[in-house]
Z-matrix of the N, CA and C atoms (Angstrom, degrees):
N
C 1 1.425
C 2 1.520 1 111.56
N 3 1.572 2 119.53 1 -30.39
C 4 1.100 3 114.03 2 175.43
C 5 1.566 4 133.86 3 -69.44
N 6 1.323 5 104.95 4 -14.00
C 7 1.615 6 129.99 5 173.34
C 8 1.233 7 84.60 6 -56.03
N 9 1.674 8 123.07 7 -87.72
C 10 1.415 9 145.87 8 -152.71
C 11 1.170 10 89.00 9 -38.59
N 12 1.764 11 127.45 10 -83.60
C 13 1.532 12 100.81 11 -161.24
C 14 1.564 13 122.11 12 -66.98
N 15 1.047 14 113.65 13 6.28
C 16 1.727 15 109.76 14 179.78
C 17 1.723 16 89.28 15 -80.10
N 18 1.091 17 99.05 16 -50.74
C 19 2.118 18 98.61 17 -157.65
C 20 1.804 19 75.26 18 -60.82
N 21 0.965 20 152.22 19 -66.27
C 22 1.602 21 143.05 20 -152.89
C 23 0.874 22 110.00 21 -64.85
N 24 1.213 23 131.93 22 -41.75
C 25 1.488 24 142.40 23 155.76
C 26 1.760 25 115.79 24 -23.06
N 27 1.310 26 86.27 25 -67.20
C 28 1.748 27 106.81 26 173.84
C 29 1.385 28 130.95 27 -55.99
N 30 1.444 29 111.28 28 -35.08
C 31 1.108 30 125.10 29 -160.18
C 32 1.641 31 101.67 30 -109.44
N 33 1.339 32 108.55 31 -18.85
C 34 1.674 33 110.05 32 157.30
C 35 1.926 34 125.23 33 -89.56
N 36 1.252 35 114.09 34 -22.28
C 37 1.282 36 118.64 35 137.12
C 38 1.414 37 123.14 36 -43.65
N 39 1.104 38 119.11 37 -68.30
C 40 1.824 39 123.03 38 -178.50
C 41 1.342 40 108.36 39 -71.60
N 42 1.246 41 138.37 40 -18.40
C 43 1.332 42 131.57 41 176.24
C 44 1.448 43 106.19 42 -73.11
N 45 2.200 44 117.38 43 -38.60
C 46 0.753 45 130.84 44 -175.28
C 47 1.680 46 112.32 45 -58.96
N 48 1.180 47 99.92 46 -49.49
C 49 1.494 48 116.57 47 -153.95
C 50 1.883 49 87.25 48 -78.25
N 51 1.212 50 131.02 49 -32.53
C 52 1.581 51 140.18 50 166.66
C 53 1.638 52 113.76 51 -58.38
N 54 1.209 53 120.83 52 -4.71
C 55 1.399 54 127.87 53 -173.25
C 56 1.127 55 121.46 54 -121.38
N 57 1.319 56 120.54 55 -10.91
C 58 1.714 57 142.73 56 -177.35
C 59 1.419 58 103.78 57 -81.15
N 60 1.484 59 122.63 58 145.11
C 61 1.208 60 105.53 59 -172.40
C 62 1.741 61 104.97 60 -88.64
N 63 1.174 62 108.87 61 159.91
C 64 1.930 63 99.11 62 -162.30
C 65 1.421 64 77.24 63 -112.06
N 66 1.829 65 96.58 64 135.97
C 67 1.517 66 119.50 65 144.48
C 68 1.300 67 127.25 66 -32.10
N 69 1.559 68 122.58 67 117.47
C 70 1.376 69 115.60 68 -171.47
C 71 1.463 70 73.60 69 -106.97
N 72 2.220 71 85.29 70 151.20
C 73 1.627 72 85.79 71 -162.25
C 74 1.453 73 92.13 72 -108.47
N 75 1.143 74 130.35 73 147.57
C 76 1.367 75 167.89 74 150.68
C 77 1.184 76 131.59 75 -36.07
N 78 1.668 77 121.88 76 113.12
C 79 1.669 78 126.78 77 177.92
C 80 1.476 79 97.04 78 -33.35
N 81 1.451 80 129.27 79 153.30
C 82 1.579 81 103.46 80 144.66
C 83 1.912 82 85.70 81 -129.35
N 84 1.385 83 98.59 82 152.71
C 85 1.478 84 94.69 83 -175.36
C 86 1.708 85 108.79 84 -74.89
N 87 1.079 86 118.94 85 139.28
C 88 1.462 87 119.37 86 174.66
C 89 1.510 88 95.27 87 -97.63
N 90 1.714 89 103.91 88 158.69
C 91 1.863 90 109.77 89 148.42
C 92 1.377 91 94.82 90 -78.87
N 93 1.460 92 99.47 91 139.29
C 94 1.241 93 140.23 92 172.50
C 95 1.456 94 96.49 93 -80.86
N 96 1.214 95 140.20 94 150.95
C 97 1.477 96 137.40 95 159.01
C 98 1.546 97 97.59 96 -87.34
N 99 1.169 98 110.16 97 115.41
C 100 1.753 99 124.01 98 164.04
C 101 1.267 100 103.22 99 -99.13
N 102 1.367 101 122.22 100 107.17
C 103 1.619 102 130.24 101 153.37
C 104 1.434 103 111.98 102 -36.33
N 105 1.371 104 104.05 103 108.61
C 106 1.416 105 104.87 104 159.38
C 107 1.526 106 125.54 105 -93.89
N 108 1.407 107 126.65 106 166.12
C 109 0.864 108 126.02 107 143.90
C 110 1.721 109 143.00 108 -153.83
N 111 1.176 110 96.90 109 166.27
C 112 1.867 111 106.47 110 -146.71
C 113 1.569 112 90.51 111 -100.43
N 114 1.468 113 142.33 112 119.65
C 115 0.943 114 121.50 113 165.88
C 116 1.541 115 112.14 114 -79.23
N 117 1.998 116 106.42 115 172.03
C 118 1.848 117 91.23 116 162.67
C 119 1.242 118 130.00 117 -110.13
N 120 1.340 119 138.63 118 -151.48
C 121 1.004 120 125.19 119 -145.79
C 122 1.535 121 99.13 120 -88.80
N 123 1.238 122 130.58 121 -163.84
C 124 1.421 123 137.61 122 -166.03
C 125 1.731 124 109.56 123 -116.42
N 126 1.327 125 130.60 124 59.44
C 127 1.644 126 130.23 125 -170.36
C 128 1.588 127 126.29 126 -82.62
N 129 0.937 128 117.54 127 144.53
C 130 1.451 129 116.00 128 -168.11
C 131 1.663 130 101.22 129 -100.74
N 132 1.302 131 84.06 130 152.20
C 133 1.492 132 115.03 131 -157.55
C 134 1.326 133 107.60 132 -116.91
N 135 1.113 134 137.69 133 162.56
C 136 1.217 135 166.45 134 -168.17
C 137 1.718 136 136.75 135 -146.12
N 138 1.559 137 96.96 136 78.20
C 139 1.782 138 110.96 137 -162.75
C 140 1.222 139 107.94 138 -29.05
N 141 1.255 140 153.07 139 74.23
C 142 1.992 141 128.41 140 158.58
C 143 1.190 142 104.00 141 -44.92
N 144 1.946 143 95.35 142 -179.07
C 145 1.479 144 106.61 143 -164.01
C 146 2.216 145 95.12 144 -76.58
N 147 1.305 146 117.74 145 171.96
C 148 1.300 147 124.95 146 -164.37
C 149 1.146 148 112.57 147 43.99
N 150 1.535 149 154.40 148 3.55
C 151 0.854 150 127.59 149 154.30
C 152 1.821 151 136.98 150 -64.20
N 153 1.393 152 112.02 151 137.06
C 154 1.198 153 106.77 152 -177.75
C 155 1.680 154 102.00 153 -124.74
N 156 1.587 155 120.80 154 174.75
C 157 1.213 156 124.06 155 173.72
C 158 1.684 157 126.55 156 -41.79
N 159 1.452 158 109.43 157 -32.24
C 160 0.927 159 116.08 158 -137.24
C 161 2.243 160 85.36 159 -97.45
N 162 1.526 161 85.19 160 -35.75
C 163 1.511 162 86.08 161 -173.21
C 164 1.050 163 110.84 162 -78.83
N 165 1.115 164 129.12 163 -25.20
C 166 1.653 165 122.95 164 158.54
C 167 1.380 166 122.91 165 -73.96
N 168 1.140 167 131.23 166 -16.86
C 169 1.135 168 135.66 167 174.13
C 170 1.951 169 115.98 168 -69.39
N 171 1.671 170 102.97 169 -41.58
C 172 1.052 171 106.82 170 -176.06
C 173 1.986 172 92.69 171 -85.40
N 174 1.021 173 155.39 172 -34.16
C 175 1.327 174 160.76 173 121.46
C 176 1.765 175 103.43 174 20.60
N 177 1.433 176 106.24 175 -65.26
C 178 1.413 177 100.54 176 -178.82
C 179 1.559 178 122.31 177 -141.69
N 180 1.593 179 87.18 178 44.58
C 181 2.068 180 109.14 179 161.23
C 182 1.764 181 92.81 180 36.86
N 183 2.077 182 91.85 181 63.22
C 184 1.522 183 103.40 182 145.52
C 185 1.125 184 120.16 183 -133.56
N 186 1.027 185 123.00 184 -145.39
C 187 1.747 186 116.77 185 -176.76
C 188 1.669 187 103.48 186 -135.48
N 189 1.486 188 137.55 187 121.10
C 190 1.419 189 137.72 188 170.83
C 191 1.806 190 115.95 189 -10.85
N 192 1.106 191 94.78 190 -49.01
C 193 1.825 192 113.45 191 -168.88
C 194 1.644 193 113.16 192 -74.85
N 195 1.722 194 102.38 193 -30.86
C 196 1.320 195 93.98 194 179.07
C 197 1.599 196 101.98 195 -90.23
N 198 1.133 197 130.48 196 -11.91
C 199 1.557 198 131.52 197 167.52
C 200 1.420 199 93.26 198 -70.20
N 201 0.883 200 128.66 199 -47.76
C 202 1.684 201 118.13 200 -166.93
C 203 1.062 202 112.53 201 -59.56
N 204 1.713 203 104.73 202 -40.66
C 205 2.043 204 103.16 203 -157.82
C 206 1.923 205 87.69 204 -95.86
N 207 1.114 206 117.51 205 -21.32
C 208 1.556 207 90.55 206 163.68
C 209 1.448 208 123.28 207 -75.31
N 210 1.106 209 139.21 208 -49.28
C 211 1.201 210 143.91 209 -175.62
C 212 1.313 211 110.12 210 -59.41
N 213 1.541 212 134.29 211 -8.95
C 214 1.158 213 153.71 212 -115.97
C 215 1.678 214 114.02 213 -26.11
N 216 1.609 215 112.26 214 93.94
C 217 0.785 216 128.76 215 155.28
C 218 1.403 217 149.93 216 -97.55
N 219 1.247 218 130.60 217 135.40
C 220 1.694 219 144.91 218 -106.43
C 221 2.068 220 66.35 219 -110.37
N 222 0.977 221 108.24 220 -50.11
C 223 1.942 222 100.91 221 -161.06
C 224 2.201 223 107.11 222 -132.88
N 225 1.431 224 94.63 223 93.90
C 226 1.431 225 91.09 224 -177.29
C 227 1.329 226 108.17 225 -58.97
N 228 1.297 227 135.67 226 -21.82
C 229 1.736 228 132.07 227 169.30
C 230 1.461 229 116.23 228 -62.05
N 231 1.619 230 125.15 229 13.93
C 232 1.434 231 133.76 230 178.83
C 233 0.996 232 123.52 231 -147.42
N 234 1.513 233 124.49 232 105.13
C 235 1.138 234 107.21 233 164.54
C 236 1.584 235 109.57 234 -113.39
N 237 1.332 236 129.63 235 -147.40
C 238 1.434 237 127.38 236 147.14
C 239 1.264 238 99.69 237 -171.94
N 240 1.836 239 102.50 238 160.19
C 241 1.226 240 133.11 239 -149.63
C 242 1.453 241 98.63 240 -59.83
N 243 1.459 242 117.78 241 144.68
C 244 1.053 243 127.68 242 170.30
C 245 1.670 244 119.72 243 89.12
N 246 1.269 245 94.58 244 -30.99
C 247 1.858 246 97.35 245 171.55
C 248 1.470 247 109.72 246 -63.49
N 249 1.521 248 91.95 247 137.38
C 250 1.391 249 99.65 248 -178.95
C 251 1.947 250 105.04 249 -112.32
N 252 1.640 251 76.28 250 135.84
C 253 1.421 252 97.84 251 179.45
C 254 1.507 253 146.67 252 -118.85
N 255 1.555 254 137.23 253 128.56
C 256 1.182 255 107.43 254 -152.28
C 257 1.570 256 111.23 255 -91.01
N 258 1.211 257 103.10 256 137.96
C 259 1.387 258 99.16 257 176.33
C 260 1.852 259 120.27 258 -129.11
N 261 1.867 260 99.30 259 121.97
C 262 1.458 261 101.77 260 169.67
C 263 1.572 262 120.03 261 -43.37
N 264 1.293 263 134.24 262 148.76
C 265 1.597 264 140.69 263 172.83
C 266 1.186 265 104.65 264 -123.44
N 267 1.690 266 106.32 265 123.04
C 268 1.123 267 103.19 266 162.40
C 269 1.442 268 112.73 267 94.76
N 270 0.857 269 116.53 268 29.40
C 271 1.388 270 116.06 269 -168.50
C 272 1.176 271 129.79 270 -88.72
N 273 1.432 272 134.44 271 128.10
C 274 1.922 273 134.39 272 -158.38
C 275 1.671 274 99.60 273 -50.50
N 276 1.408 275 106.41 274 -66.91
C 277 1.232 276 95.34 275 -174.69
C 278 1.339 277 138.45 276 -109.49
N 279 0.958 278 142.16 277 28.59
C 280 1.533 279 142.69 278 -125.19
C 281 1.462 280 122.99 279 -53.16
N 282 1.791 281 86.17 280 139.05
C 283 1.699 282 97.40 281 -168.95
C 284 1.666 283 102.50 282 -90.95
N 285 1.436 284 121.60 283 118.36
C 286 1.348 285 139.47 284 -146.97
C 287 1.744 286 94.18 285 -126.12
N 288 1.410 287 96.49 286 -20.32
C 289 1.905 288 88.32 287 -176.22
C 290 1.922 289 104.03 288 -133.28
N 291 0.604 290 130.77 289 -24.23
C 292 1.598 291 118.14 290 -149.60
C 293 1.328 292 117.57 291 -77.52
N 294 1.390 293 98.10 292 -4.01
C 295 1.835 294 114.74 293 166.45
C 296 1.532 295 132.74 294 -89.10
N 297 1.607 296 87.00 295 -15.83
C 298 1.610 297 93.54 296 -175.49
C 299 1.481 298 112.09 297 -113.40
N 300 1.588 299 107.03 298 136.23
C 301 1.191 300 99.52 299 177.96
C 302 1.320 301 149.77 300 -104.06
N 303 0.932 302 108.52 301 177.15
C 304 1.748 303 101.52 302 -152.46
C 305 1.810 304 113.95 303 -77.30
N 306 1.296 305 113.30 304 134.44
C 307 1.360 306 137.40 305 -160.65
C 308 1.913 307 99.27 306 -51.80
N 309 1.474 308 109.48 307 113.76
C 310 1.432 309 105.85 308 179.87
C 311 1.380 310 116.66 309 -49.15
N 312 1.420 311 126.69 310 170.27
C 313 1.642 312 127.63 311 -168.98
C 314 2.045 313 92.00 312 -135.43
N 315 1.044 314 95.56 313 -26.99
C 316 1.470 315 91.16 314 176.54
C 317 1.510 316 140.88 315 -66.19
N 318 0.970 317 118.66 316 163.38
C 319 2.057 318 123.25 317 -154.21
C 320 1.103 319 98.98 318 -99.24
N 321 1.412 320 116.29 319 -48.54
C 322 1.837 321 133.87 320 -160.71
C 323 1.373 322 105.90 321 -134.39
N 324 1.327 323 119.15 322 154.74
C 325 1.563 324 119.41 323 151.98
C 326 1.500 325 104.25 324 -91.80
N 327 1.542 326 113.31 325 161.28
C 328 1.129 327 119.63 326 -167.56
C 329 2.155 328 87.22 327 -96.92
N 330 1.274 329 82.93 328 144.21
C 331 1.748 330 89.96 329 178.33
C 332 1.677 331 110.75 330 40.27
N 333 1.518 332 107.82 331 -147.51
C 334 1.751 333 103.69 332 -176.14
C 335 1.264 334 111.24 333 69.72
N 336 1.473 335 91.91 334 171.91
C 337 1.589 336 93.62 335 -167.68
C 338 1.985 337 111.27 336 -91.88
N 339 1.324 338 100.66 337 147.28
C 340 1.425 339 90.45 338 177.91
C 341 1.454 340 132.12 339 -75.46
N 342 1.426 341 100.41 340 2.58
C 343 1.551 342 103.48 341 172.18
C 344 1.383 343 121.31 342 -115.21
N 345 1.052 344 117.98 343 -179.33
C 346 1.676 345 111.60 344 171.00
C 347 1.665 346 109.36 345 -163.24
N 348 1.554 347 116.54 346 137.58
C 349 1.596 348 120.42 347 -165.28
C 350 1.538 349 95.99 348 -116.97
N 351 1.597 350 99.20 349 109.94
C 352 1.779 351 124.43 350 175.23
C 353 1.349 352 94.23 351 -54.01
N 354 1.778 353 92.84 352 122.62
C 355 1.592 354 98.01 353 166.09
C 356 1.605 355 106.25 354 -113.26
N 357 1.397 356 131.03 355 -156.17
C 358 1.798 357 132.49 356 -171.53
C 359 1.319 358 101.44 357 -75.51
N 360 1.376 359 124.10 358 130.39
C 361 1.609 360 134.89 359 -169.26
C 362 1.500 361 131.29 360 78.38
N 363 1.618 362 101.97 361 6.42
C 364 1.346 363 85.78 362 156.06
C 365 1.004 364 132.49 363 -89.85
N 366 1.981 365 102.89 364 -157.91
C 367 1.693 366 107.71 365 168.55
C 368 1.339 367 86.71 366 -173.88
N 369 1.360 368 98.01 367 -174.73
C 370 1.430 369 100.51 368 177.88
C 371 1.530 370 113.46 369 -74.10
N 372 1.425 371 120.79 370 -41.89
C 373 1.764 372 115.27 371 170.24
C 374 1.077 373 124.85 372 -35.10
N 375 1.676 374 117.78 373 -41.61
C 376 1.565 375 122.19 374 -140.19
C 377 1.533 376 86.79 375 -108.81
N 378 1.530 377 111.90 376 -15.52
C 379 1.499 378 110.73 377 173.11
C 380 1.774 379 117.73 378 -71.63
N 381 1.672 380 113.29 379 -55.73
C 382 0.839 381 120.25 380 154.79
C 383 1.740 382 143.15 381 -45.79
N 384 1.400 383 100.73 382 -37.26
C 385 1.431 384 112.20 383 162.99
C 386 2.011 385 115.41 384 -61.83
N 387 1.279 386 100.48 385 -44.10
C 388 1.134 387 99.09 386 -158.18
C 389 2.004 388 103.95 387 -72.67
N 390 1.387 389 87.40 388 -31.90
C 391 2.202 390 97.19 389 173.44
C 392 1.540 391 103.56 390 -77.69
N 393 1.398 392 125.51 391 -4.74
C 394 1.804 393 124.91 392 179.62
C 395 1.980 394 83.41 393 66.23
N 396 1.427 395 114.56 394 56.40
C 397 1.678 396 97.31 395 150.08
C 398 1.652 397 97.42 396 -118.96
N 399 1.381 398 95.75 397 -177.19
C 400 1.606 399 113.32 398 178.18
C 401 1.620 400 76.75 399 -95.30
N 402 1.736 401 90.00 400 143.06
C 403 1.575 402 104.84 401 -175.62
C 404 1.549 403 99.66 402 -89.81
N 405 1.568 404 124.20 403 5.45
C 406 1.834 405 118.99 404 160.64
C 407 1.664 406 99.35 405 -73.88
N 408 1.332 407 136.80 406 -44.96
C 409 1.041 408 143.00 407 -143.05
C 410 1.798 409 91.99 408 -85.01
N 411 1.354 410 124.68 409 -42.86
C 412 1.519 411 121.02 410 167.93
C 413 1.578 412 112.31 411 -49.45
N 414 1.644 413 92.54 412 -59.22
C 415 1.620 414 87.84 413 177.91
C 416 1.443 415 127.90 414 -26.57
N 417 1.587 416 95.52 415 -58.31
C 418 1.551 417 110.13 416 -158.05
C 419 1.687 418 97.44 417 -70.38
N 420 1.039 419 135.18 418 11.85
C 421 1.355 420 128.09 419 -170.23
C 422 1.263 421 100.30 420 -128.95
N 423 1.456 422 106.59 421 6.58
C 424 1.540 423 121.82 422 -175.07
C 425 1.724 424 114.26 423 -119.01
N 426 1.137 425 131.81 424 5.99
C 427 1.113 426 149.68 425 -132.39
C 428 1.784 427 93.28 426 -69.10
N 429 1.196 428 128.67 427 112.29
C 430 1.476 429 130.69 428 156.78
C 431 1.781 430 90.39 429 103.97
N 432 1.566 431 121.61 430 32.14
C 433 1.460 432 119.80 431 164.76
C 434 1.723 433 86.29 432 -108.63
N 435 1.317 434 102.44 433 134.98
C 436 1.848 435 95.76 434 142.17
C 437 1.807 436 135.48 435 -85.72
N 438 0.591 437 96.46 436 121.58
C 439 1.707 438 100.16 437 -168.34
C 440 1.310 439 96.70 438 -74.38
N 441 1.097 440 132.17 439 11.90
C 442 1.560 441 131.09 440 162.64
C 443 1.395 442 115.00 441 -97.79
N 444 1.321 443 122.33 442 -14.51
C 445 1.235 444 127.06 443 174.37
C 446 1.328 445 132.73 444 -132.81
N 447 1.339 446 103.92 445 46.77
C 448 1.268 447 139.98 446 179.54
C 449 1.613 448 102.69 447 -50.77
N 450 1.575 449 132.03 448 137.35
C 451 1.252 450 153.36 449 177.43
C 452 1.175 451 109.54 450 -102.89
N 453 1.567 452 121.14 451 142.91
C 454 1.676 453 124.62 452 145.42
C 455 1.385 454 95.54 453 -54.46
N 456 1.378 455 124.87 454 148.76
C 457 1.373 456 131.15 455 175.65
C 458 1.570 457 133.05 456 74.80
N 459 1.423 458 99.03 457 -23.47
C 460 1.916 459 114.49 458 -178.74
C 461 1.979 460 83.23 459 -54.79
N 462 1.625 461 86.17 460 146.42
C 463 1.424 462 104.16 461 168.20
C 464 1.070 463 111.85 462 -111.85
N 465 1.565 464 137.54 463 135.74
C 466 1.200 465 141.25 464 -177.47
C 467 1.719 466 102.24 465 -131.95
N 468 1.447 467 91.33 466 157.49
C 469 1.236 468 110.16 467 -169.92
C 470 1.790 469 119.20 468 -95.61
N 471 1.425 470 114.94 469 130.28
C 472 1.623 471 98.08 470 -138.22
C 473 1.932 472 74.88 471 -109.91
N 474 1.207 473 139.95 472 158.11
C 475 1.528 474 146.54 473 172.74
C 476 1.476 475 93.70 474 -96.58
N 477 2.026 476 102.90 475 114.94
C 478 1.334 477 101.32 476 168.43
C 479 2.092 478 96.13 477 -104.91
N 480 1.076 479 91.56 478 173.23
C 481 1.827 480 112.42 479 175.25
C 482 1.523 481 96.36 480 -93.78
């Protein structure tokens, strides 16, 4: 008899505990791990020979633009040897474009002069960029110059409208 009421015992517990309304369990919000980051400090630099923006930039995880706008420079396509420059380290996001400008679309300049005398840092891009032409459209007004061997002083021929 003592079985019987134990198993009844049991089986009126679990019927009990089957009739209760059960806790529905609950989002609980966790922290999420959000990557932070700390940039570093801001150190000056010192151009060697081949260095360009881009290789120093990737050098100390910055971006071209933020070397530019600290150092505050007038043309991120120039630097020269020995200038010292400041450069952010480390930086969350790096600004890789907002300094450079955008590649001319134009055929001709309107009026101006039709020539133009290469001074230190150009080329034909930075020539064309800087008049808003497409640097094919310099070419072609350039026909039998190499743009690889560009001179202080070479005169080139600029396409007016």
């Amino acid at each position: 008899m003592q079985f019987t009421s134990t198993l009844f015992s049991v089986l009126a517990v679990a019927g009990l505990a089957a009739a209760l309304p059960q806790a529905t369990p609950t989002a609980t919000a966790s922290a999420t791990a959000t990557p932070t980051c700390s940039p570093g400090p801001t150190i000056d630099y010192t151009v060697v020979s081949n260095d360009t923006l881009t290789i120093i930039s990737q050098k100390y995880s910055s971006g071209i633009c933020d070397i530019a706008n600290a150092s505050n420079l007038t043309n991120p396509n120039f630097i020269s040897l020995g200038q010292v420059l400041k450069v952010p380290t480390y930086v969350c996001n790096p600004d890789n474009t907002s300094c450079l400008s955008k590649p001319g679309t134009g055929t001709c300049v309107e009026g101006g002069a039709a020539t133009y005398t290469i001074v230190a840092g150009d080329t034909f891009f930075i020539v064309a960029e800087r008049l808003g032409l497409d640097v094919n459209a310099l070419l072609a007004a350039n026909q039998g110059v190499d743009p690889l061997l560009l001179q202080i002083g070479d005169v080139i021929n600029i396409p007016v409208c």
